[in-house]
N, C-alpha and C positions, 0 to 999 in steps of 0.2 A: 549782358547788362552790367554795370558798372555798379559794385557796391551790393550786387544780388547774392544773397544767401541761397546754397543750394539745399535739396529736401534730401533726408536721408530714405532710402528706400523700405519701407518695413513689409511690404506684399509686392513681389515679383509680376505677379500674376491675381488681380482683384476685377471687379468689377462693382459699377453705382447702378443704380436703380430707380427711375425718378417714374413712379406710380401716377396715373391718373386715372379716372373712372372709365374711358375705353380703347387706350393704350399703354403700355411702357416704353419708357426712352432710356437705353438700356448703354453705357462706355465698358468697354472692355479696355483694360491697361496693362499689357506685357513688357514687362523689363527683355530685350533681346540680349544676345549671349554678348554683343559688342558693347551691351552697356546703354543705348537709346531705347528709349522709351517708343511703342507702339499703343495708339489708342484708334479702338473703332469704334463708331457710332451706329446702333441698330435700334430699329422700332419695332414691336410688337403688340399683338388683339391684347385685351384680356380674355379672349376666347381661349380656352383648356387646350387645344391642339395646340395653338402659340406661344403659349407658359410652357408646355412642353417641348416646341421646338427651340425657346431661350433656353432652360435646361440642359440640352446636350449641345447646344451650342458651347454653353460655360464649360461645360462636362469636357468636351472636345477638344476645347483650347487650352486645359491643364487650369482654370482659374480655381484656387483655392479660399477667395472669402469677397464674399457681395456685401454691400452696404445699400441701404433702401433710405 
């Protein structure tokens, strides 16, 4: 884009959190070592076993800070 200001990076590795009453829609955002940006998108219950499989999903992929 022409004239586009670029973002500076402040979380390598974050992820967002968009709550609703019975699921989360959950982006995960990893900066890769060449510098591009990697974003997945996953849905989850609010059922206890699915907070805990988002958990070590985050856990797993080195994310260091959620925003809800």
């Amino acid at each position: 884009m022409t004239g586009a200001i670029t973002m500076e990076v402040l979380y390598p590795r974050c992820s967002g959190i968009d709550v609703h009453k019975r699921f989360l829609v959950t982006c995960l955002s990893l900066v890769q070592t060449n510098g591009h940006r990697h974003k997945e998108l996953r849905q989850f219950s609010t059922m206890t076993n699915e907070i805990l499989a988002l958990k070590e999903w985050l856990k797993a992929s080195g994310c260091t800070h959620i925003a809800m």
